[in-house]
C-alpha positions in Angstrom: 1.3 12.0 -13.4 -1.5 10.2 -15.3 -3.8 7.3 -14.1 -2.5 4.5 -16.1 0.9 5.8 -14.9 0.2 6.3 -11.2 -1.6 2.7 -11.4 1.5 1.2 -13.3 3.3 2.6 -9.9 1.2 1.4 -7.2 1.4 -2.1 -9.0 5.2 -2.1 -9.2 5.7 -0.9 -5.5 3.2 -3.9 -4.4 4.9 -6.5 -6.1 8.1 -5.7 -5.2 5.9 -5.7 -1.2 4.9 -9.1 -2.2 8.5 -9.7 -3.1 10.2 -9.1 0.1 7.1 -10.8 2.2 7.3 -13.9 -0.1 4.2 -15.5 2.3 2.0 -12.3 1.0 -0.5 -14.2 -1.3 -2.9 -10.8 -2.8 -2.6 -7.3 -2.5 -5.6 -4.8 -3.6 -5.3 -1.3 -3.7 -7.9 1.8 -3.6 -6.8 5.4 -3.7 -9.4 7.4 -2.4 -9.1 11.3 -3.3 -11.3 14.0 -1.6 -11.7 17.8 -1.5 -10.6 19.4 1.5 -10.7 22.9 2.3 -10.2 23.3 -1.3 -7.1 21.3 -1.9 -7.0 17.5 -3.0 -6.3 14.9 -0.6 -5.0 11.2 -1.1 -5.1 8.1 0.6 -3.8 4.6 -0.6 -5.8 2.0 1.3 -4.3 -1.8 0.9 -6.0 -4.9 1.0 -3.1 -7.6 2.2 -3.3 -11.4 2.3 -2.0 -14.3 3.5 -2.8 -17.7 3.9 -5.7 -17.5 6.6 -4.7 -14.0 7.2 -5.9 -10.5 6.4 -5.1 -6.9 7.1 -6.0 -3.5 5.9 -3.6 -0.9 5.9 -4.1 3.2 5.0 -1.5 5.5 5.1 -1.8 8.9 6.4 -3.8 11.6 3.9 -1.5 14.0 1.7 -1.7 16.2 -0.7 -0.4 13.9 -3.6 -1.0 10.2 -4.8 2.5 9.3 -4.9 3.1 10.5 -1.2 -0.3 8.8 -0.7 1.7 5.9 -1.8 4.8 6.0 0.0 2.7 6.5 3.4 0.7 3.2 2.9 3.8 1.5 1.7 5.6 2.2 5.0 2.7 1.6 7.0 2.3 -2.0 5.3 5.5 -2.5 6.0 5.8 -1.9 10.2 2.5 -4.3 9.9 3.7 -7.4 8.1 6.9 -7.0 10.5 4.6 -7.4 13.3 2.6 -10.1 12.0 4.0 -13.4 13.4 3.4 -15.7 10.6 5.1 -13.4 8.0 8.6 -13.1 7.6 10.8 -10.7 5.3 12.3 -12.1 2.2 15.1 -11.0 0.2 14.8 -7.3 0.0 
């Protein structure tokens, strides 16, 4: 997959975040890659907002962007459902 494809992706997954946790104001996203042990690694770290709130998220390192992705998409998710003042829309 290439960049402007991958970043096409992770915009559309963190809208359609933003749409189910309508109170979600910004969400920023780095995708750090690395070497290790001669194989790439991903992470996708988020940046989530809400009014007077805040909270980084990173999912768990893998060995592609998209599953990168996925893991910091389900890890945003089991924190916003935690967060008392944010509340699941419409899915």
């Amino acid at each position: 997959m290439d960049r402007e494809t991958l970043e096409g992706r992770i915009q559309l997954e963190l809208a359609q975040l933003q749409a189910r946790f309508p109170q979600v104001s910004a969400c920023r996203s780095t995708l750090d890659e690395w070497q290790e042990d001669g194989n790439s690694r991903y992470a996708l770290r988020l940046d989530i907002r809400w009014p007077q709130h805040q909270t980084l998220v990173s999912g768990d390192a893998k060995d592609n962007p998209l599953g990168a992705l996925r893991a910091a998409l389900e890890a945003a998710e089991r924190q916003l459902q935690q967060e008392p003042g944010v509340k699941r829309g419409k899915p």
